[in-house]
N, C-alpha and C positions, 0 to 999 in steps of 0.2 A: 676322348672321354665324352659321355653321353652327359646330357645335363642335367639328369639326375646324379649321377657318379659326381659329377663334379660340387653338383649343390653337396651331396651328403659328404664329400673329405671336408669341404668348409666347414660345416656343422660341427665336424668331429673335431677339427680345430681348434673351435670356435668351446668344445665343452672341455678337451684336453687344459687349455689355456684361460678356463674358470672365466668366459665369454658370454656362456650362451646366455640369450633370455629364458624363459619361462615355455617360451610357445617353441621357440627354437630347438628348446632340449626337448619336450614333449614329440617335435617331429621327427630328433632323432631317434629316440626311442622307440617309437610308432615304426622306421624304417627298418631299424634292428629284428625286431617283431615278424618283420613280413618276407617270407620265405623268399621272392623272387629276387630281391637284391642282397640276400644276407650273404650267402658266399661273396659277393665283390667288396659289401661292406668289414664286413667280417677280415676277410685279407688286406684293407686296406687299413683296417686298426691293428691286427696284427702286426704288418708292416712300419706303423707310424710307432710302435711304442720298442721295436727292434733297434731303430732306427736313433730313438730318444733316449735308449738307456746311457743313463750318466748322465743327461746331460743338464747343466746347470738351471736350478729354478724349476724341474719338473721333477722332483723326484718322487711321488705320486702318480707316474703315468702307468705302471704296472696296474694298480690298486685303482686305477680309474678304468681299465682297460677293461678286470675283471668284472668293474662294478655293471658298465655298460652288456657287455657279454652276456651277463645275466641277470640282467634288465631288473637292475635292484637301482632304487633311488641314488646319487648320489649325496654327499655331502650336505648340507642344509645351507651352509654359506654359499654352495655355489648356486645357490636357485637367489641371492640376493643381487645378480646382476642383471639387470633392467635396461642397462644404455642400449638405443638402436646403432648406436657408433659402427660404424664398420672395425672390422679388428683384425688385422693381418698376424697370420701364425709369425712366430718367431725360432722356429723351429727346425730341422732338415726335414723332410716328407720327401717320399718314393711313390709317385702315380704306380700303380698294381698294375697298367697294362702299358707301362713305357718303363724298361731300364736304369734311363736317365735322368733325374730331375733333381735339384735340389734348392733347398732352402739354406736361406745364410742367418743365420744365431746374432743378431747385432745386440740386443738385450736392448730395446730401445723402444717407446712406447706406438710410434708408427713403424709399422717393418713393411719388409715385400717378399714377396719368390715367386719363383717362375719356372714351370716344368718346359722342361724339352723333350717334345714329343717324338724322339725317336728312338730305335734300341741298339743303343749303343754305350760300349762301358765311358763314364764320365772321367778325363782327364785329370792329370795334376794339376792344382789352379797354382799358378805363378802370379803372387801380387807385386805387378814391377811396375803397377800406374799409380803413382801417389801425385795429389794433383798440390802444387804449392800451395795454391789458399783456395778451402774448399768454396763451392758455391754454395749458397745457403737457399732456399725452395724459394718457387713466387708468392705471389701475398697478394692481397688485397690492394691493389695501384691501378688509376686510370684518367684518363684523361677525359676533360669535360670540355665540347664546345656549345658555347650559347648561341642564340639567333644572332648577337650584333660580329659572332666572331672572333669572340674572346675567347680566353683556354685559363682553366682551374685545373691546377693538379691535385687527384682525390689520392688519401688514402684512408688508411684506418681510423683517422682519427674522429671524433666524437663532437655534437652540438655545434655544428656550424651552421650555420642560415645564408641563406640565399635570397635575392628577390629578383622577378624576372617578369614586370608587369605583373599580371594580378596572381601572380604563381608562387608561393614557397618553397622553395628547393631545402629540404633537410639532408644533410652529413652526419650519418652518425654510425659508427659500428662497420665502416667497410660496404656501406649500403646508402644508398641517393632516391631520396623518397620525393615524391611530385606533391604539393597542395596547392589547389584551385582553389583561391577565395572570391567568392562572389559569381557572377554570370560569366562565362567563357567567352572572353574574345579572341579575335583571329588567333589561332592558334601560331606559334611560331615555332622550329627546329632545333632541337638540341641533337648532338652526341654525343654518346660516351665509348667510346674507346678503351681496349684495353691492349699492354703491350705484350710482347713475350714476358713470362715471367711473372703476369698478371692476371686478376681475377676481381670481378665486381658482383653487385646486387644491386637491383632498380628497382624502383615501385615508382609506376607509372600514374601519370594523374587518374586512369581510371580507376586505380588501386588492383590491376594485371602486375605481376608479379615477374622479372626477367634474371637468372643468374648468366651471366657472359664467361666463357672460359676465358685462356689465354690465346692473345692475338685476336678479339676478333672487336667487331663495331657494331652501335646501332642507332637509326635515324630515329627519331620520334619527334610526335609533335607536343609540345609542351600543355597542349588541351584534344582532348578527340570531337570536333566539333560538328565534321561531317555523319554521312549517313554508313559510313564504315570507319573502323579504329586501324590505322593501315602505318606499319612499321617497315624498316627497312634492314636486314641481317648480312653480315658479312662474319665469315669463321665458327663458330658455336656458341648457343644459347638456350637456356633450360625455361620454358614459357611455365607460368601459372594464370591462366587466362580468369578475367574480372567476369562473371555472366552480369551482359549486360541486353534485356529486350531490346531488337528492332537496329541494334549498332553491330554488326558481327565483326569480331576481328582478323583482321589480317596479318602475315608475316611474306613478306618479299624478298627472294634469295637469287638471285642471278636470274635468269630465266621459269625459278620455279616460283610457287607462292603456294603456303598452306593457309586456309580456313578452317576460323575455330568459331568454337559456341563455348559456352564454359569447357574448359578444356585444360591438361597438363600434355607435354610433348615436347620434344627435345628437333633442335634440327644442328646440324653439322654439316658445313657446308666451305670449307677452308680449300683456298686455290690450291694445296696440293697437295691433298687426296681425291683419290679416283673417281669418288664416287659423292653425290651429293644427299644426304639420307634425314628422310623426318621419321620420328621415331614416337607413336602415341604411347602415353601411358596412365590416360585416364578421359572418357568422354570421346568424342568424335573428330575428326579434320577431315577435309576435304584438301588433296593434294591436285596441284595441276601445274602442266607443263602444257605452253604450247597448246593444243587442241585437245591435249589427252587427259582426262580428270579420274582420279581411285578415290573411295571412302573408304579411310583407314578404324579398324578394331580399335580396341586396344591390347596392346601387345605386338602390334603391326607396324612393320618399316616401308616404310617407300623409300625406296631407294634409284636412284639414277645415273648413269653413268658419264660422266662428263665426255660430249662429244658425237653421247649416242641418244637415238629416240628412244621413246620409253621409261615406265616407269616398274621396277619390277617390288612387288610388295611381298618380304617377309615373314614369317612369324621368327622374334625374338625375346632374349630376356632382358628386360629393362631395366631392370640391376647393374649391368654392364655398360649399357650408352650411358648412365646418368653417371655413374661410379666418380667421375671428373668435380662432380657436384658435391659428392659428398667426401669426398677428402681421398680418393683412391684413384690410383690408373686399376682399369678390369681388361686383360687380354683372353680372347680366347680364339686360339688356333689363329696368332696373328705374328707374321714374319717380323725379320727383324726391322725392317721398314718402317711398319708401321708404329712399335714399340719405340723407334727412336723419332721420330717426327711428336710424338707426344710430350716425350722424354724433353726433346733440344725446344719448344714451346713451351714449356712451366721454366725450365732451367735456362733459358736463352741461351745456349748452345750453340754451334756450328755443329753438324756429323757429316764426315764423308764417308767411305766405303773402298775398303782395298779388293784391287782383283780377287776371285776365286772368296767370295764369304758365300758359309754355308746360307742353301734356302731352308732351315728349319724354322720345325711352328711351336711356338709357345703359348702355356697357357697360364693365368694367373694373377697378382697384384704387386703394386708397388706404392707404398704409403707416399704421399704427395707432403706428408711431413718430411719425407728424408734429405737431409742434405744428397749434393750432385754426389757425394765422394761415395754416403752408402747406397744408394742409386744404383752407382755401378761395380759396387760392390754381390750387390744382388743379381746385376748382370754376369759378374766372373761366375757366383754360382751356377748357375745355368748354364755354363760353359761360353759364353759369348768371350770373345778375345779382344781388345782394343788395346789403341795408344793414345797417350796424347800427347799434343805436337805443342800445345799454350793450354791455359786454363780452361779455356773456352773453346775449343776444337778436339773433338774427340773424332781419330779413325776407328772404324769397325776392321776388325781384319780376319782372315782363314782359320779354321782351328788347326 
């Protein structure tokens, strides 16, 4: 699926499920309108509303179908939806050029699905994995070490205060905020770590902005006192960089290091996956390895492959690397590998792999709300098969 096809089923989604915003419905409409994608668009609402009849909570999707078709206003309530929230259909949907895909109905305010992109008739789903006590999603948990070596465990909770020489550490909200009172002395070393299963927020004494996925770390100095702001990354982290004249920042990742100026940009760089990739998505960076330096766009990845020279850059949607950020897993055309190395990091998991599992590619979301149970739940949709051995050990197996 082309990434316009894929933006516009989202859209339709997103307007079927009384989602859209203002701009959002105005683009679909605008796409309806223009002759070159309307036959795929066109078959692919036909499709979604074939698909939806009867089905609970949508019984208006004929009557929205028609509305859009011929591009009359919908309803006046539904132009009263404003949230940028991401919003995962809830729905079964049929990709128009794959056979296979479906969506699982959980009626639950985070949902997911996930097409399978090949053409093949979709199997009986036999639901014979009920897991004794479900896992419940990661949260906000992390670990803080100070210069003297001590360890604070953070979580959600609100108004805690810190003191760390002339440094305020604020706790509040799931987020660790940096305040410098007075003249900067030597700076000294924090980290904050986070585990599987977890996810933080930093505001850095420069007031540079960090979200950390799950499983990953970062070195910083608890003042930027030198003539560079120079951090240290291990697994994934979402940057909002402070512009600061005459100090540029830095981020240090194994052998790579990106350069920023006021800047936003994601890097991902977790011992194991393949590839080590920084991701702009606002402003400039300078990526380097080694001898070899790119000036990344925006919209532009650099990407590396662990083991190999070079850096190969890109173009992507940025919607997709951040998605972690804002409460979604985003797959697109990504095996089941990849999908479960995500999955088994929020959910602190085990997965292995039985001989003979298919190599198909999936495309799609999975709400980071979900409990592990509808998780894989949205998995069996998609035809993926597994067992589990304990709670926490999931096999993949053959279809």
């Amino acid at each position: 699926m082309s990434e316009t096809d894929y933006r516009l089923s989202r859209l339709f989604e997103r307007y079927i499920n009384n989602t859209c915003t203002r701009e959002e419905l105005e683009e679909l409409l605008t796409a309806v309108k223009q002759g070159p994608v309307d036959d795929a668009l066109r078959l692919a609402m036909e499709q979604h509303w074939l698909n939806s009849r009867g089905a609970a909570g949508i019984p208006d999707a004929e009557a929205k179908l028609e509305n859009l078709l011929t591009n009359t206003r919908p309803p006046a309530d539904q132009l009263e939806h404003e949230s940028d929230t991401p919003v995962i259909p809830v729905r079964r949907v049929y990709r128009w050029r794959y056979a296979a895909a479906a969506v699982v109905a959980l009626g639950l305010s985070a949902m997911g699905y996930l097409y399978l992109q090949r053409s093949t008739t979709p199997s009986a789903i036999v639901h014979h994995n009920i897991l004794k006590q479900d896992v419940p999603p990661g949260g906000n948990k992390a670990m803080l070490t100070l210069a003297d070596g001590s360890t604070v465990a953070l979580d959600s909770a609100s108004g805690r205060v810190m003191q760390q020489g002339n440094t305020s550490i604020h706790l509040q909200n799931g987020r660790l905020q940096y305040d410098v009172n007075g003249a900067s002395a030597a700076a000294d070393f924090n980290t904050l770590a986070t585990p599987r299963g977890g996810q933080y927020q930093l505001v850095l004494p420069d007031g540079s902005k960090v979200w950390l996925n799950a499983a990953s770390r970062l070195k910083y100095p608890t003042a930027f006192t030198g003539k560079e702001r120079v951090v240290e990354l291990e697994g994934q982290g979402y940057f909002e960089i402070a512009k600061k004249a005459g100090q540029p920042f830095k981020v240090r990742v194994h052998n790579l290091e990106v350069l920023a100026l006021g800047t936003s940009f994601d890097i991902m760089a977790y011992d194991d996956e393949r590839t080590m990739n920084a991701t702009l998505l606002d402003g400039a960076v300078k990526v380097s390895m080694n001898k070899e330096t790119t000036l990344l766009q925006p919209g532009q990845q650099a990407a590396v492959v662990r083991g190999a020279d070079g850096i190969a850059v890109n173009k992507v949607n940025t919607d997709h690397v951040i998605a972690w950020k804002n409460g979604y897993f985003s797959f697109v055309d990504a095996d089941i590998h990849t999908i479960m190395r995500q999955l088994s990091r929020w959910y602190d998991v085990e997965v292995s792999y039985a001989d003979g599992v298919s190599q198909g590619i999936f495309s799609g979301e999975i709400g980071k709300g979900l409990t592990l149970a509808q998780a894989l739940q949205t998995l069996e949709q998609a035809r993926v098969h597994f067992k589990i051995e304990h709670d926490r050990h999931i096999v993949i197996l053959p279809e």
